[in-house]
N, C-alpha and C positions, 0 to 999 in steps of 0.2 A: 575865429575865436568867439566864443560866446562869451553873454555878459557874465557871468558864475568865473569863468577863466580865468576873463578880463579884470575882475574885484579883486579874485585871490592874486591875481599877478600884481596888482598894484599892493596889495596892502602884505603879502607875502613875508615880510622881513619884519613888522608889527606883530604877526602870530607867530613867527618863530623867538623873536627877542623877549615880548610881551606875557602871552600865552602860556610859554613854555608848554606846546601839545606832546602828547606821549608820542613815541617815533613811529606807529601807526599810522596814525591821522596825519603829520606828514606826509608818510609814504604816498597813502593815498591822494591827496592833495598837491603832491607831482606830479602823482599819473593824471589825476584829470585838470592837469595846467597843461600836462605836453600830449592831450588826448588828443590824435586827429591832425599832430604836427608832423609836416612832411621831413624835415631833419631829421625825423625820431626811423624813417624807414615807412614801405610800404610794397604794395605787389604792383606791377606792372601786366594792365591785360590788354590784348590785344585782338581784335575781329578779324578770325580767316579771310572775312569775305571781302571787306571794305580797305580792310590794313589799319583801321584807326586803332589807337595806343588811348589808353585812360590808363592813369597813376592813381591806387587809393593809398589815402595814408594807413599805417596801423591804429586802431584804436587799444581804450587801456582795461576795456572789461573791465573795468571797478564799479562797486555798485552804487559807489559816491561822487559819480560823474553824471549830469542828466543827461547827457545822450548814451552813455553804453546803461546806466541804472534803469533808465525807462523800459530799455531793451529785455534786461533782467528782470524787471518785475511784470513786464509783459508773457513773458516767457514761463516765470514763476505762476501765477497767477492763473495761466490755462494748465500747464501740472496738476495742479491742486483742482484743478472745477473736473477732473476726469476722477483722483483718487479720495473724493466727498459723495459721502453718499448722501442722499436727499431726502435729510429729515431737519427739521428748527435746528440751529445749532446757538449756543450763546457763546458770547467771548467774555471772557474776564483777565482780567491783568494785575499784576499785584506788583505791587511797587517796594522798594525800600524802604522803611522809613526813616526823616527826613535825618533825623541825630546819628544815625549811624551808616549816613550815606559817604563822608569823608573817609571812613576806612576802606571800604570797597573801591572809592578813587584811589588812596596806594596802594592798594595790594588786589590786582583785579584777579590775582585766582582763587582769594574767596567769593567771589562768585560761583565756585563748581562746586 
């Protein structure tokens, strides 16, 4: 168990009582509590030659877990450096502003 796990497993019932998170962020926040747990299931491999047996757990692919996320944006990351073409590029980000950030927290499909 990593320490990220280890935090949310303890403090876990304070963000669901307290917090009240949308059932998303839960969702996700199970998978990367039971990411890598062998009770959760895994594959069984085995070497023709030697006979030796390794057990891997399943992991939860979410990209809110740092070890499958890292993986993800790893992965992302070389995607994206093949379909860039190579000229200056700038980034820019535009935010909400800030008075009319609470309607978009209830109602997240205005956002689209």
């Amino acid at each position: 168990m990593n320490i990220l796990q280890k935090i949310f497993t303890d403090h876990y019932e304070e963000m669901v009582y307290i917090l009240h998170p949308r059932t998303s962020v839960i969702e996700n926040v199970d998978k990367m509590i039971n990411c890598g747990n062998p009770s959760f299931g895994g594959a069984m491999y085995g070497c023709p030659d030697c006979g030796k047996m390794k057990f891997v757990p399943f992991r939860c692919h979410s990209r809110f877990c740092p070890t499958c996320g890292n993986k993800y944006s790893m992965e992302r990351t070389t995607n994206m450096s093949f379909k860039l073409i190579n000229v200056t590029h700038r980034h820019c980000v535009f935010t909400i502003d800030e008075n009319l950030r609470s309607f978009f927290l209830k109602d997240r499909s205005l956002l689209n």
